[in-house]
N, C-alpha and C positions, 0 to 999 in steps of 0.2 A: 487895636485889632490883632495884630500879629501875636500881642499877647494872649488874648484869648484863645487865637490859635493853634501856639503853645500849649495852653494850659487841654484844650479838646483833646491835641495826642497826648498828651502825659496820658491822662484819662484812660484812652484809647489800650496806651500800651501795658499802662496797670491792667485791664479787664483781663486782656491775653494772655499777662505774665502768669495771673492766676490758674488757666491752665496749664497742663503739660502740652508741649507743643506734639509730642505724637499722638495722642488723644485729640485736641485739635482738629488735627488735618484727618483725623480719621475720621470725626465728626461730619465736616465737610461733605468727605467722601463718600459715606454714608446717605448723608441729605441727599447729596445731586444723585444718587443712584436709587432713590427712592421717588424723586422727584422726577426722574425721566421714564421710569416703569410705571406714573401713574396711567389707567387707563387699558393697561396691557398687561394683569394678572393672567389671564388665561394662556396667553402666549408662556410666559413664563412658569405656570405651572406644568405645562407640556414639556419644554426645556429641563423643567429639575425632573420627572417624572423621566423622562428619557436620557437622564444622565448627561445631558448635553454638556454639561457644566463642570464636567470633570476631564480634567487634561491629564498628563504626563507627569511622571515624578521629574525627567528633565526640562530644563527649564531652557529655551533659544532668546539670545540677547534681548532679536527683533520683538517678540512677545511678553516682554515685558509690562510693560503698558495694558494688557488686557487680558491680564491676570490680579483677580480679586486680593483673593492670599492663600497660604500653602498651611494643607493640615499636619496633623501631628505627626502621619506616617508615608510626608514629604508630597504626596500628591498635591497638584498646584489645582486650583478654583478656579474655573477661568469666569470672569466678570458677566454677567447674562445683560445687562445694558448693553456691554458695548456691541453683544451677539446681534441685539436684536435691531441697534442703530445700524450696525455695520450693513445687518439683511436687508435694512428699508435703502442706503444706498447704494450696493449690490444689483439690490432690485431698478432704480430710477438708471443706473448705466445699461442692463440689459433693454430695458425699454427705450432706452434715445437709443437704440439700433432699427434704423425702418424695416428690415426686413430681417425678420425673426429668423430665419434659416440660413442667417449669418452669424447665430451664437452657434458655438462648438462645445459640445461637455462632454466631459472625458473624463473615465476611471478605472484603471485598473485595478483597483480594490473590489472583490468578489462582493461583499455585502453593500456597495453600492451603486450594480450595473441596473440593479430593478429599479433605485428612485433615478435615475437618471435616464434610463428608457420613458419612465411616466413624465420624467419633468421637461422630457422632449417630444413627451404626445400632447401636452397641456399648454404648452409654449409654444410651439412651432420650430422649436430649437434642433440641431442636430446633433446626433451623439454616436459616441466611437466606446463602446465598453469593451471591457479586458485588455489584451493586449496592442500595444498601440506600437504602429510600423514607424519604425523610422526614416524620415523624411514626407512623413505627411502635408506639410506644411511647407517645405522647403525644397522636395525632389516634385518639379513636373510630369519626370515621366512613368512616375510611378501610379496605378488607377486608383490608387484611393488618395489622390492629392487636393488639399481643399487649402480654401482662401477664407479664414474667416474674419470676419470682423471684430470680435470676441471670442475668451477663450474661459472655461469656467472648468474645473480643475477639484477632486475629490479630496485630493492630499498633494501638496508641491513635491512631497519627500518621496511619493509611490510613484507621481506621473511627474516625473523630472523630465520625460523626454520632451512631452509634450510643449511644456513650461520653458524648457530650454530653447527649442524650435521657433517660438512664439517670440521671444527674443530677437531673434536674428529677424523676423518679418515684421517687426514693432507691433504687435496681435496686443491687447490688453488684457492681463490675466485676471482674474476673481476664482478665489481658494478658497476652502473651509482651511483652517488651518487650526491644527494643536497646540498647546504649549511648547511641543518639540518640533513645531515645521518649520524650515528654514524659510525665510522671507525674499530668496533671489528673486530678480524679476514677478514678482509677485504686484501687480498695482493696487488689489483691495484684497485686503486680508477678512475674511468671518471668523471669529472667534469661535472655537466649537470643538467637541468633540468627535472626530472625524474616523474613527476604530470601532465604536458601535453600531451595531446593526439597527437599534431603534434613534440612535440619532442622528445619523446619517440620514435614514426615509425623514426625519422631523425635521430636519435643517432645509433639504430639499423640497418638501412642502410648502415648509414657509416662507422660503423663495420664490416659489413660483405661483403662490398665492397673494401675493404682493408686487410682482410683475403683474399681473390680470386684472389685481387691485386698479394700479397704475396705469395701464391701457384701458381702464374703463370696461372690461369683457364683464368683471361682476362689482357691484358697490362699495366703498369701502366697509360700512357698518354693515352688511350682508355676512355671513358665515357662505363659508365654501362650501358646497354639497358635495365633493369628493374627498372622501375618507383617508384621514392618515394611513391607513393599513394598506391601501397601495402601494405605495412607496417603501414599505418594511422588506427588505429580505428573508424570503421563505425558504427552507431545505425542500429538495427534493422530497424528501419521506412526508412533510407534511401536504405538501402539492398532492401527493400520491390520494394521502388520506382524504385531504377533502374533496375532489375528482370522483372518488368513489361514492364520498358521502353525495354527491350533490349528481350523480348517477343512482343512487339506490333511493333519493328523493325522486328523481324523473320516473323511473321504473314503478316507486308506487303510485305515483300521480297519475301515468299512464292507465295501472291497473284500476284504479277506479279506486284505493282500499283506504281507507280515515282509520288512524290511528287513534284519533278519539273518538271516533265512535263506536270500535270495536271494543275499547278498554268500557266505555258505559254500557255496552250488553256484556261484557263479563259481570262486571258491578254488579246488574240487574238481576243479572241472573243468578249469583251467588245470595243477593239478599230478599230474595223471595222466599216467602213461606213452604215449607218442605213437602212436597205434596204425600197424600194418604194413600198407604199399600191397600190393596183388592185382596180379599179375601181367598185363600189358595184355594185353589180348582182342586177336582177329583182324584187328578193323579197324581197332586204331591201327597195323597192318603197315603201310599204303599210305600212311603220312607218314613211316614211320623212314627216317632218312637214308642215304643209299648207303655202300657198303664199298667200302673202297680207295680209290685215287688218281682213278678214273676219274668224277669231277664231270660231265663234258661229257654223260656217258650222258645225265643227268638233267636236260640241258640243256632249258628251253623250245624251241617252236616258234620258228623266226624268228631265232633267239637267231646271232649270227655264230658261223664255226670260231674255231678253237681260232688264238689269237694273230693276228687278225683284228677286234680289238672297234672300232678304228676305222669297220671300215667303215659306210657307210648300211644300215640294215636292208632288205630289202626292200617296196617299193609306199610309201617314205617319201622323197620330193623331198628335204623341208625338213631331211633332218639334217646335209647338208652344209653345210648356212648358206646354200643359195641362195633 
């Protein structure tokens, strides 16, 4: 027996030898990350479609691990597996908190105080965007002092205070984090690209659609009826623009006026048959032109004879040029 044993790993170890070991283990790596995305195409199409996948050209020790590989022109790939494992348990920590308005989210990154406003209207979560006071967590007697039981964080490296603070009060932190965010005090890391504006709103989405999953508010195989584009950061100017537009909607709504159905009486009316002119009346007689050759009849007053147009008109000095 032993030797049959033997002879199975010899077996074993010839198959192996015959690959190269970094081909291998890339194979591997490959399979299990094919193997854990089944099911979850469409999540992941959202994720490459919104760049979520692209980190930092630096690389931080801690983030190792959940980076794919790095392209030609150094940008590291961060791994969309581990993005979306990390979200589902992200997601099951904010939900073992019983009262929702004990998670705290915090960003002072401009493009993502909007998904964090929404993902703390859809959650019951509370949120601190822009600038965040110091001692919030820490100073009593300051009014914006809170106690949370969680603390959920846009970038570690932007909202250090927060993260730092959370620290000192043993608060549990959950971060999107870059190839380049540092990993202090951080307890759950999301793999992500945390510097765009559309994957920012798509990270926080699918956070907080996977909490609601999780507390049973909607089914899992159910699709969210709230639109990614919530959550996106808009410029004032396009705010502007579509305020207007969606005012000059009310305003024609108001006015009773159908844009289609005004464009089909133009239609109609341009492909109608040309209607028939009426025969001219009595008085356009006294402009019709003369018959025959005889022009002169109709000559003005004053007007020279006929092969004569040199001469001076009469009671006019000046036309001879004197």
């Amino acid at each position: 027996s032993s030797h049959s044993h033997h002879s199975r790993t010899l077996r074993a170890s010839a198959c192996l030898n015959q690959l190269p070991s970094g081909a291998f283990v890339q194979h591997l790596l490959n399979f299990r990350i094919m193997a854990s995305l089944a099911g979850r195409e469409d999540d992941v199409a959202k994720l490459l479609a919104a760049n979520a996948h692209l980190g930092t050209k630096n690389l931080d020790p801690g983030m190792t691990d959940y980076v794919w590989r790095r392209r030609l022109d150094g940008v590291q790939i961060l791994n969309v597996a581990s993005t979306l494992d990390k979200l589902r348990l992200a997601a099951r920590i904010i939900a073992a908190v019983e009262d929702p308005a004990d998670v705290c989210v915090v960003s002072a990154r401009p493009h993502a105080q909007r998904a964090v406003l929404k993902f703390a209207k859809y959650t019951g979560a509370q949120s601190i965007e822009g600038r965040f006071t110091a001692g919030t967590f820490t100073n009593q007697i300051t009014k914006q002092f809170k106690e949370p039981r969680l603390l959920i964080v846009t970038d570690p490296r932007t909202d250090f205070q927060p993260v730092k603070e959370a620290s000192y009060v043993n608060i549990p932190v959950v971060a999107f984090c870059d190839s380049d965010s540092p990993l202090n005090h951080v307890d759950c890391a999301i793999p992500g690209n945390n510097k765009g504006k559309l994957s920012i709103g798509l990270l926080y989405w699918l956070l907080a659609r996977e909490v609601l999953r999780i507390r049973g508010t909607i089914a899992p195989t159910d699709p969210w009826d709230v639109p990614v584009d919530l959550f996106f950061f808009k410029d004032a100017e396009d705010v502007k623009a579509m305020e207007e537009e969606q005012k000059a909607e009310a305003e024609a709504a108001a006015e009773g006026w159908d844009a289609t159905a005004d464009q089909g009486a133009v239609a109609a009316e341009y492909s109608a048959a040309p209607a028939t002119f009426a025969a001219p009346d009595a008085s356009a007689a006294a402009f019709a032109a003369p018959t025959g050759d005889s022009w002169d009849a109709t000559a003005p007053e004053g007007a020279p004879a006929e092969g004569q147009w040199s001469a001076a008109p009469e009671g006019d000095a000046t036309w001879t040029g004197q």
